[in-house]
TIBA-581291 format. One record per residue: x, y, z of N, C-alpha, C in turn; residue in three letters. Coordinates in steps of 0.2 Angstrom, whole numbers, padded with zeros to 4 digits, always signed. Example, Ala and Ser with C-alpha at 12.3 -4.5 7.8 and 13.67 -1.06 7.14 Angstrom:
<recs>
+0066-0028+0039+0062-0022+0039+0066-0016+0039ALA
+0064-0011+0035+0068-0005+0036+0064+0000+0039SER
</recs>
This chain:
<recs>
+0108+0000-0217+0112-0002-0212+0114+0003-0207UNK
+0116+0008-0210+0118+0015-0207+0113+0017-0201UNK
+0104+0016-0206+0098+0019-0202+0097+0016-0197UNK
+0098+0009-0196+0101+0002-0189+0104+0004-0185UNK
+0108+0007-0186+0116+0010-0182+0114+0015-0180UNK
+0110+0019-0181+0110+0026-0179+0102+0024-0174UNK
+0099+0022-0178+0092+0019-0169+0093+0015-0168UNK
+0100+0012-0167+0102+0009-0162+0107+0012-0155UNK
+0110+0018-0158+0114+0022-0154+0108+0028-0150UNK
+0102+0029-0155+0094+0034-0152+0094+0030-0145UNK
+0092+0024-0148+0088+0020-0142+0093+0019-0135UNK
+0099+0018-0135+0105+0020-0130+0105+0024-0126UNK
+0107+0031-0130+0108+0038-0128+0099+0041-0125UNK
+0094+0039-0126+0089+0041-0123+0088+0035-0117UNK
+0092+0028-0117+0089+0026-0110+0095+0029-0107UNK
+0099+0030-0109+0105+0032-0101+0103+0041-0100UNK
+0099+0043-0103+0096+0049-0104+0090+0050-0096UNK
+0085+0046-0096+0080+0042-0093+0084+0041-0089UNK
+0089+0036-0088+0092+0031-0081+0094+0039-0079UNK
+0098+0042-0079+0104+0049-0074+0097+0053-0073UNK
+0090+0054-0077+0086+0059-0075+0083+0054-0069UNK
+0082+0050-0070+0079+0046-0065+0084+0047-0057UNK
+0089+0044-0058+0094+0045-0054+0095+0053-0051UNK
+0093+0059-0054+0094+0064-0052+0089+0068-0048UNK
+0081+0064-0050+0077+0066-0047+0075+0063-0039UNK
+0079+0056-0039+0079+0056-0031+0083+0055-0028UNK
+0091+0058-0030+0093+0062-0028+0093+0064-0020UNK
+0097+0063-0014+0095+0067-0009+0087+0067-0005UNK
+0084+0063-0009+0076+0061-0006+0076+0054-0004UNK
+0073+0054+0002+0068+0045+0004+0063+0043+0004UNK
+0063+0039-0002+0057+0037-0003+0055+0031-0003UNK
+0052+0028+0003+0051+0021+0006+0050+0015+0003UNK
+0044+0019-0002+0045+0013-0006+0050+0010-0010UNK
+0056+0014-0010+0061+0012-0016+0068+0011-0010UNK
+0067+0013-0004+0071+0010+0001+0069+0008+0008UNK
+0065+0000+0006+0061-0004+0011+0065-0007+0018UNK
+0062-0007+0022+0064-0010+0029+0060-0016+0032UNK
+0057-0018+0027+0052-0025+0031+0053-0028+0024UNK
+0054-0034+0027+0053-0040+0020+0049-0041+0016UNK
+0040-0037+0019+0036-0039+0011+0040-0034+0007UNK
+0040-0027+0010+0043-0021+0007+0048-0021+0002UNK
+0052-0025+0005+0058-0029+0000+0055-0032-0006UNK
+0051-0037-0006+0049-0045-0011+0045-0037-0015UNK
+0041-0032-0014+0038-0028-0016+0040-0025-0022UNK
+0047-0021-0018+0051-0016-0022+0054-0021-0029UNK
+0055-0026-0024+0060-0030-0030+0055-0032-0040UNK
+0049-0031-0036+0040-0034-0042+0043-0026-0045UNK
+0042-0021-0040+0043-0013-0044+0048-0014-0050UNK
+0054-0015-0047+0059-0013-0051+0058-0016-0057UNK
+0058-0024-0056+0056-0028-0063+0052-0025-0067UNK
+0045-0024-0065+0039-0022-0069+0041-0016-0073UNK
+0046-0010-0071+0050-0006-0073+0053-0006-0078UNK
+0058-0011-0077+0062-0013-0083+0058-0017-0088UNK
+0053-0022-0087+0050-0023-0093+0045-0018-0097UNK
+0043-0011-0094+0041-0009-0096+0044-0001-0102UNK
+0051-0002-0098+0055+0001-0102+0056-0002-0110UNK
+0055-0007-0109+0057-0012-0117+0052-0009-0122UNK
+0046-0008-0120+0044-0003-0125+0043+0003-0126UNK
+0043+0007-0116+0044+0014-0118+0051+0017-0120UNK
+0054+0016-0121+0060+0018-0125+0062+0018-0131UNK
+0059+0011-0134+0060+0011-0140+0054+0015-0143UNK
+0048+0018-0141+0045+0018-0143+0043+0027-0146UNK
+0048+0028-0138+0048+0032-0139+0056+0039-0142UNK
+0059+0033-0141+0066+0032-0147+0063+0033-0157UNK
+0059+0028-0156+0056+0031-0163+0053+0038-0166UNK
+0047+0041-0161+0044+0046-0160+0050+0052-0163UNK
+0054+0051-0157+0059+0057-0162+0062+0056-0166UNK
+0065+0052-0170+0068+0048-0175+0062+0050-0180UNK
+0055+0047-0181+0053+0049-0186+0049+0055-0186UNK
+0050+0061-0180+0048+0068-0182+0054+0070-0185UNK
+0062+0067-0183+0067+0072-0185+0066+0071-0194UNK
+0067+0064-0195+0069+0060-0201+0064+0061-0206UNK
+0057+0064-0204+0052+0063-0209+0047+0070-0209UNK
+0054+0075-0205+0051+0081-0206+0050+0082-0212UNK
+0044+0090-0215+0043+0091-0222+0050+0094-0224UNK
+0053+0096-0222+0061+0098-0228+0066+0095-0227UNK
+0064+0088-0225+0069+0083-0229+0069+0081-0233UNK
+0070+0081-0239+0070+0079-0245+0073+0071-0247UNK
+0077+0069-0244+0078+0062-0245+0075+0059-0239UNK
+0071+0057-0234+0066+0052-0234+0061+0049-0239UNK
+0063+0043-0238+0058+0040-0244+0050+0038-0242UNK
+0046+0042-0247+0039+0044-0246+0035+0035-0247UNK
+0032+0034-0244+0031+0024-0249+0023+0025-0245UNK
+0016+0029-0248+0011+0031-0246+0008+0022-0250UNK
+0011+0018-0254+0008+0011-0253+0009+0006-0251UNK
+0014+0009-0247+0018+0003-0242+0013-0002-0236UNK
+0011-0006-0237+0007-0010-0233+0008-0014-0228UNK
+0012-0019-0227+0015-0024-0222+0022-0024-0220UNK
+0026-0026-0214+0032-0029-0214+0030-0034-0209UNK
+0033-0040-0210+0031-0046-0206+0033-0047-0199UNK
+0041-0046-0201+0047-0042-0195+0043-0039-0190UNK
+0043-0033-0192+0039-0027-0188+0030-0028-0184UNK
+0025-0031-0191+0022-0035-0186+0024-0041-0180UNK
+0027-0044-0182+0029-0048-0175+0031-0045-0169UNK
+0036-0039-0170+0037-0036-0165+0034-0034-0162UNK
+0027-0029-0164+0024-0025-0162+0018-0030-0158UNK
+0017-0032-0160+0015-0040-0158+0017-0044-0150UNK
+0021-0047-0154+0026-0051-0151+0027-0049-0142UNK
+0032-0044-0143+0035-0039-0137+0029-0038-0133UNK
+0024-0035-0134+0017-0034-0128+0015-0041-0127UNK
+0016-0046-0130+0010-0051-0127+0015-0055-0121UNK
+0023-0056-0123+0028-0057-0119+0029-0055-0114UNK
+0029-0048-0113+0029-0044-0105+0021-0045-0102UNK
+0015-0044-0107+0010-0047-0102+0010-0054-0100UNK
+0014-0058-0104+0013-0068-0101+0019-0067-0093UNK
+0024-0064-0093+0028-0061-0088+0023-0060-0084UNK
+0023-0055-0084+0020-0050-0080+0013-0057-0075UNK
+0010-0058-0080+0005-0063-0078+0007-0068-0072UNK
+0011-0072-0075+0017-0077-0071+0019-0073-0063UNK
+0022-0068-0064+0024-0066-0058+0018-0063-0051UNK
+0012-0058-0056+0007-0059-0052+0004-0064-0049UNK
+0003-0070-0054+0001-0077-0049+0005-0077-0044UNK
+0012-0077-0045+0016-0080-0040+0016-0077-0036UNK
+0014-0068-0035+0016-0067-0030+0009-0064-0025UNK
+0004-0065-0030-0002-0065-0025-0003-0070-0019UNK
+0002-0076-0020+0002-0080-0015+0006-0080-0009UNK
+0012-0077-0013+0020-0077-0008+0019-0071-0004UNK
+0014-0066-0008+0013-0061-0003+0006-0058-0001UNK
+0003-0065-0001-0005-0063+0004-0002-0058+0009UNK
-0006-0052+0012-0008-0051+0019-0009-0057+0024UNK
-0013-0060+0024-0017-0065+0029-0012-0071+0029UNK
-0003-0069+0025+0000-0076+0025+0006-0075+0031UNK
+0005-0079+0037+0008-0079+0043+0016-0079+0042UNK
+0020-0074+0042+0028-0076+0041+0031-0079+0045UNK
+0038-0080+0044+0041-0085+0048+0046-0080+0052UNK
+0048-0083+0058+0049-0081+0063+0049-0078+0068UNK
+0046-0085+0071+0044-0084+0078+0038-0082+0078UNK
+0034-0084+0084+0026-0080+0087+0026-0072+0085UNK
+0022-0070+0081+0020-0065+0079+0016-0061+0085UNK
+0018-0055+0086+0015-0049+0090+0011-0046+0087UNK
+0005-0048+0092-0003-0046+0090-0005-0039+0091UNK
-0007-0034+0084-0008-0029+0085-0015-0027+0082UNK
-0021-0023+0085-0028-0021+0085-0030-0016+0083UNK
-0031-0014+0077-0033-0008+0072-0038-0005+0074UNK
-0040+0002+0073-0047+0003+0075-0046+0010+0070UNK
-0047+0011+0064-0046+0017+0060-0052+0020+0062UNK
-0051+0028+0066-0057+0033+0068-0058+0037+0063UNK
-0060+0042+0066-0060+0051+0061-0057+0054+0066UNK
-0050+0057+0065-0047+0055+0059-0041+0054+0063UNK
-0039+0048+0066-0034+0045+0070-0034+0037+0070UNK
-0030+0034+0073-0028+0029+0072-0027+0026+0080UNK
-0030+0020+0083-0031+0017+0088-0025+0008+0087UNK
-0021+0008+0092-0019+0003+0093-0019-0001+0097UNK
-0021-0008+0097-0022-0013+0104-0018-0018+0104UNK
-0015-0019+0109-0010-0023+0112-0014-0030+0116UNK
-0019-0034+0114-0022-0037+0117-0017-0042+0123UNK
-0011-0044+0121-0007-0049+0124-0005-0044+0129UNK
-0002-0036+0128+0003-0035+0132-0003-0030+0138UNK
-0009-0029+0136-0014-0026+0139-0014-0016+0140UNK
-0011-0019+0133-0009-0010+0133-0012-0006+0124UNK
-0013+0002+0126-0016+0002+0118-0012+0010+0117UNK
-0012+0012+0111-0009+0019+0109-0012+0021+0105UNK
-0012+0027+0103-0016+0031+0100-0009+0034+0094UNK
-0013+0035+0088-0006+0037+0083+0001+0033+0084UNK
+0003+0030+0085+0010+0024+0086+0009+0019+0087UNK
+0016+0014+0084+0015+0009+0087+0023+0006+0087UNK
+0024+0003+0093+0033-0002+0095+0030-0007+0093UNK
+0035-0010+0090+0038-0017+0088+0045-0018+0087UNK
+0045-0025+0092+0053-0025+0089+0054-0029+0084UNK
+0060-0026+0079+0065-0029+0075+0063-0035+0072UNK
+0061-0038+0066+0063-0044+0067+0058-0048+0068UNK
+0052-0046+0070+0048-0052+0073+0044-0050+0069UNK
+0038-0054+0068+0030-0053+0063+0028-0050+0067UNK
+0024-0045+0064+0017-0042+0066+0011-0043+0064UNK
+0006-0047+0067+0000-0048+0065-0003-0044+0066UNK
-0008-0039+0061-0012-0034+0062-0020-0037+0060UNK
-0024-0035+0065-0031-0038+0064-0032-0028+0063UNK
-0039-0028+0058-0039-0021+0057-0048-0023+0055UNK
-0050-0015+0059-0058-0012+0059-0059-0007+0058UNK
-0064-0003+0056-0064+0005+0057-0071+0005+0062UNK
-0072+0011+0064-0077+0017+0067-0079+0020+0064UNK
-0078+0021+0056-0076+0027+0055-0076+0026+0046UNK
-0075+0029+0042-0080+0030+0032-0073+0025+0032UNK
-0071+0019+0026-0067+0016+0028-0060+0021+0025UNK
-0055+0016+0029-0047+0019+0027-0044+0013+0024UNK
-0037+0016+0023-0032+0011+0022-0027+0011+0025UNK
-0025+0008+0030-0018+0004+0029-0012+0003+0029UNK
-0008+0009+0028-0001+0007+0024+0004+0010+0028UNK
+0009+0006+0030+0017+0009+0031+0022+0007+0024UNK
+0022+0012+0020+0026+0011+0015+0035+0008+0014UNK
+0037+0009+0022+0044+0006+0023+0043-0001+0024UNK
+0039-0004+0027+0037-0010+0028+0032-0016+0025UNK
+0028-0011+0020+0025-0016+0016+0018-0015+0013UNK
+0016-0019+0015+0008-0019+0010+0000-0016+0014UNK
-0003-0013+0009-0009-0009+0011-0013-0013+0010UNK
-0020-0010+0016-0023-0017+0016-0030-0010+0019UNK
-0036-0013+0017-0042-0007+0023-0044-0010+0029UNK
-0046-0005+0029-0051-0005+0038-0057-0004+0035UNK
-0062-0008+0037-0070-0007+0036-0074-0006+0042UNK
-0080-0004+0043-0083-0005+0048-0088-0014+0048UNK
-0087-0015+0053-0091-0021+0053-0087-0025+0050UNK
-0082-0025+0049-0079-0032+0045-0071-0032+0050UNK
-0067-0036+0049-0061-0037+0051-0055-0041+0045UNK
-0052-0035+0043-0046-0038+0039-0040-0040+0041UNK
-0035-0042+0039-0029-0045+0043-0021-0043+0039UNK
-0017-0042+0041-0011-0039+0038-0006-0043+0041UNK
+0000-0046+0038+0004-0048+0043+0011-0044+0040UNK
+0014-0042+0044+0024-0038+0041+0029-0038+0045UNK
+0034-0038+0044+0040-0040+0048+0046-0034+0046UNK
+0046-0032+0050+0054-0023+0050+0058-0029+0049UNK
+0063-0025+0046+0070-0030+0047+0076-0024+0048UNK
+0074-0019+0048+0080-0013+0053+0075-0008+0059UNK
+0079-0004+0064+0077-0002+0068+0075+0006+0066UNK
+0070+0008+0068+0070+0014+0065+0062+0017+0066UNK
+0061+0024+0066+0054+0027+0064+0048+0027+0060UNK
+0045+0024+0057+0042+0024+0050+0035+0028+0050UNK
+0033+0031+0046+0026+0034+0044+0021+0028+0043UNK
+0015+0030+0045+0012+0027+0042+0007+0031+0038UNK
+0002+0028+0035-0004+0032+0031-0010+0029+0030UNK
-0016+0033+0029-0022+0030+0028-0022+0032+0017UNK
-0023+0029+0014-0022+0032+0008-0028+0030+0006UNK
-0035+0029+0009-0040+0032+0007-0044+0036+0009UNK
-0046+0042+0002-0049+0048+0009-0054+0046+0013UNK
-0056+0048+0016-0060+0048+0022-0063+0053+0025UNK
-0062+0060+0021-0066+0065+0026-0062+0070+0027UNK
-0063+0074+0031-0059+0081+0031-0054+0080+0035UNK
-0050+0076+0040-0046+0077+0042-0041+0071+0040UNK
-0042+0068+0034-0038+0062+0028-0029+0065+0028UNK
-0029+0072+0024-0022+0073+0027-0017+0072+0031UNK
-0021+0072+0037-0016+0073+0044-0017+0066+0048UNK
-0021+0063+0045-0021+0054+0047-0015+0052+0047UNK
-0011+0051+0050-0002+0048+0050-0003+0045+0058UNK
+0000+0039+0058+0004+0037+0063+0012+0036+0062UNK
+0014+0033+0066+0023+0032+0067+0023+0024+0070UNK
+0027+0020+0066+0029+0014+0069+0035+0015+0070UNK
+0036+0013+0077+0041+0014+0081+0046+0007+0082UNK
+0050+0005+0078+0055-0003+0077+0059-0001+0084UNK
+0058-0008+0087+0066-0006+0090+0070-0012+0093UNK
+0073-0015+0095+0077-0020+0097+0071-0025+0102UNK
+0071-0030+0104+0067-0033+0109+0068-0031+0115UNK
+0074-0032+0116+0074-0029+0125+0073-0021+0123UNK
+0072-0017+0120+0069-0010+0120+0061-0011+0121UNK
+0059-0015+0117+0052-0016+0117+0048-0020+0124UNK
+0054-0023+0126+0051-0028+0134+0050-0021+0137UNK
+0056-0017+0138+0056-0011+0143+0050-0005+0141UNK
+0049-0006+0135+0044-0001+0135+0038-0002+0136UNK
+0035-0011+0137+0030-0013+0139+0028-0013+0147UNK
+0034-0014+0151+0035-0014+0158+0033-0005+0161UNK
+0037+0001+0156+0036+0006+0158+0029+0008+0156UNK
+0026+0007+0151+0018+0007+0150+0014+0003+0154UNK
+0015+0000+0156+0010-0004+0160+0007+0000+0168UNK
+0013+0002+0170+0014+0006+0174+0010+0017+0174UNK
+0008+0016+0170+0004+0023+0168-0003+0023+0170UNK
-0007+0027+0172-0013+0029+0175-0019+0031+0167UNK
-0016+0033+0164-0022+0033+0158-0024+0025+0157UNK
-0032+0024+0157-0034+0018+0155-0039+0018+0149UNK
-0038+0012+0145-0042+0011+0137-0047+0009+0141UNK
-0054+0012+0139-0059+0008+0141-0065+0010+0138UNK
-0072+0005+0137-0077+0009+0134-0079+0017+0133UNK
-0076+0019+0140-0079+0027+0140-0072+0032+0138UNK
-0067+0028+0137-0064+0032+0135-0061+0031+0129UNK
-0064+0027+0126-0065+0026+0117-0070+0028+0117UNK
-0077+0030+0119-0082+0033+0116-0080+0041+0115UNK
-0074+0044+0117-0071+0051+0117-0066+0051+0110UNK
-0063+0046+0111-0057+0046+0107-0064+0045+0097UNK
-0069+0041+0099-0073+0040+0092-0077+0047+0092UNK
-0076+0053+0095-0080+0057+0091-0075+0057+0087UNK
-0079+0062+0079-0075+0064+0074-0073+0067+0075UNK
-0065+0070+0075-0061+0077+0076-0055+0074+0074UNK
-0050+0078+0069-0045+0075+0069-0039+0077+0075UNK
-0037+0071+0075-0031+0070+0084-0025+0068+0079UNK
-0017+0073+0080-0013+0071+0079-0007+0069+0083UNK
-0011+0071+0091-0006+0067+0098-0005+0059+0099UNK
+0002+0058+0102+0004+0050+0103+0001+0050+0110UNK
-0003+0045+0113-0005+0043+0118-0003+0034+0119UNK
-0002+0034+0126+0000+0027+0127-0007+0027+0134UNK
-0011+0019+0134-0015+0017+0137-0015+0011+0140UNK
-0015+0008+0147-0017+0002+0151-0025+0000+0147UNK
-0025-0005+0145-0030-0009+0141-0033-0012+0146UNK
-0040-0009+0149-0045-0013+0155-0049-0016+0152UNK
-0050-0015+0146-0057-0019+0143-0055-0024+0138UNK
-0052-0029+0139-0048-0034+0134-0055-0038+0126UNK
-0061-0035+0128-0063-0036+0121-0068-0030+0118UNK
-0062-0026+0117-0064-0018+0116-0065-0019+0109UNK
-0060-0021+0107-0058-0021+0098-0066-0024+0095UNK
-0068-0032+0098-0073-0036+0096-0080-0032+0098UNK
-0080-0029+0103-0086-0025+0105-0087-0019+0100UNK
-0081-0015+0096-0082-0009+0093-0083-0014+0084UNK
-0082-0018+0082-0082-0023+0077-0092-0024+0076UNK
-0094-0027+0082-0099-0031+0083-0105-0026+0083UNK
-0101-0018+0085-0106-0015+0086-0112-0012+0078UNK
-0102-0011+0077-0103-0009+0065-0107-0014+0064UNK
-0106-0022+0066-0110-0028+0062-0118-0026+0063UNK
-0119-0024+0071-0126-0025+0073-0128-0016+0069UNK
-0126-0013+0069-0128-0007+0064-0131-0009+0056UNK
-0124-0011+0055-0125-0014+0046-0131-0019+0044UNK
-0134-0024+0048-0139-0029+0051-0142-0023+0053UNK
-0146-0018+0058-0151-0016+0059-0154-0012+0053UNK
-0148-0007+0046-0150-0005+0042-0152-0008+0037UNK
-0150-0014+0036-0151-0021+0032-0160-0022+0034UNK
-0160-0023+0039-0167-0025+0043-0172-0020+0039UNK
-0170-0014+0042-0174-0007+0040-0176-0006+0033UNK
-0170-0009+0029-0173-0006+0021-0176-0012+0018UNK
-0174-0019+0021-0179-0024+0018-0187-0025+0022UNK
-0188-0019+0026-0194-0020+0028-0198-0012+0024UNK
-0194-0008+0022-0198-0003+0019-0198-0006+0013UNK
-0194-0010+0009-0196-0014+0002-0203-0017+0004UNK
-0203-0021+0009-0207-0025+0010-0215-0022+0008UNK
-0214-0017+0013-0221-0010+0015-0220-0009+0006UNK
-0218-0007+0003-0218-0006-0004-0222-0008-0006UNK
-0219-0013-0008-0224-0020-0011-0229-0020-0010UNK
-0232-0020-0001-0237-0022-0001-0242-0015-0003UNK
-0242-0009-0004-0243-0004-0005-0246-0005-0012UNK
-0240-0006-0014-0241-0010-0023-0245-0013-0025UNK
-0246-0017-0021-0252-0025-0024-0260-0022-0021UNK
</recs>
């Protein structure tokens, strides 16, 4: 009863141990993913936190016993009871059992659920979504504003509040994706087009990132999404409009050499099916190599026979 009592108070004193060391280590730090600004980010953190606590269920006890049985079954104790025939306890089977297949049936249930609650490709609600055109380069990030006829280089405005629908392609080895305050990571490929939909729900500047490498200038791969009220974002669209830099095939053929670029540029978009042209260009690449290697098999073979 006593030895109950005493790894029951182990097991206590090591989580509140864990909880203040966890608590002290972020301390005075922002870590976006633990303090989100968009609603998937939110549904996200909240899958974190849980999967946290259920995984605490075993690491604490487990590791609650680990010192318990180095302290208690050191060699100069002399009263632990040595039992080298001891075979089974039912109890403790169940447990050791039991407890993992429960947090896996959990954990199971909540992934289903939330593979659907929070597709990428699932349009959220409110209001018409603000259509935004990815183009990951080396080693920079290309924006297109198809509706407003405008494009950016490393940033992007959105206001507060509304959905974002992100259509995304690369130029470039692929990337990934991610603003960590606002939600989920998703890649860019060449020749293919993926789809991301998120929604801010405070106004502010957030980082973004590509979190797959890609080459030598993968580090300094960041852009900024730039949240702000809707009448900030109408005015910024009115004043962009107005600028003399234009997006256009020759001037996206500069922007695609490889070189890393960490300036913010804004651009009047003259070429409205720029995105679908740099897309079709990857497919007809991908198809011409396809071509080239199924006809040197072919030459093979016939070589062969």
């Amino acid at each position: 009863m006593r030895r109950g009592r005493f790894i029951g108070i182990l097991v206590t004193v090591v989580a509140v141990f864990l909880v203040v060391l966890f608590a002290w280590l972020l301390q005075g730090k922002q870590i976006d993913v633990l303090n989100p600004s968009g609603e998937i980010a939110n549904a996200q953190r909240s899958i974190l936190l849980f999967t946290l606590f259920l995984s605490s269920l075993v690491v604490v006890p487990v590791f609650t016993l680990l010192i318990y049985f180095a302290v208690h079954y050191r060699a100069d104790n002399k009263h632990a009871r040595y039992q080298p025939e001891w075979g089974e306890n039912k109890v403790l089977e169940a447990m050791w059992w039991g407890i993992p297949i429960a947090i896996i049936s959990v954990l199971g249930v909540i992934t289903l659920q939330s593979s659907h609650s929070l597709d990428p490709y699932k349009q959220l609600s409110g209001g018409k979504p603000l259509e935004i055109q990815v183009v990951a380069l080396r080693w920079k990030w290309l924006f297109i504003y198809p509706e407003q006829k405008l494009a950016t280089l490393n940033y992007i405005s959105a206001p507060v509040n509304q959905p974002i629908h992100f259509s995304l392609t690369a130029d470039a080895p692929m990337s990934a994706f991610w603003i960590p305050a606002l939600g989920s990571q998703i890649y860019a490929m060449n020749g293919m087009e993926s789809q991301l939909n998120l929604k801010a729900n405070e106004i502010g500047n957030f980082t973004g990132y590509t979190t797959n490498i890609n080459g030598q200038g993968y580090a300094s791969m960041k852009f900024t999404a730039k949240i702000t009220t809707k009448k900030q974002f109408i005015k910024w669209v009115d004043e962009m409009r107005m600028i003399k830099a234009e997006m256009n095939q020759a001037e996206y053929s500069k922007l695609a050499i490889a070189k890393s670029e960490t300036s913010q540029r804004t651009y009047r978009l003259t070429d409205a099916d720029l995105f679908q042209s740099i897309m079709h260009q990857n497919m007809s690449h991908s198809s011409s190599d396809s071509d080239e290697h199924s006809k040197m098999d072919h030459s093979t073979m016939e070589m062969s026979e």
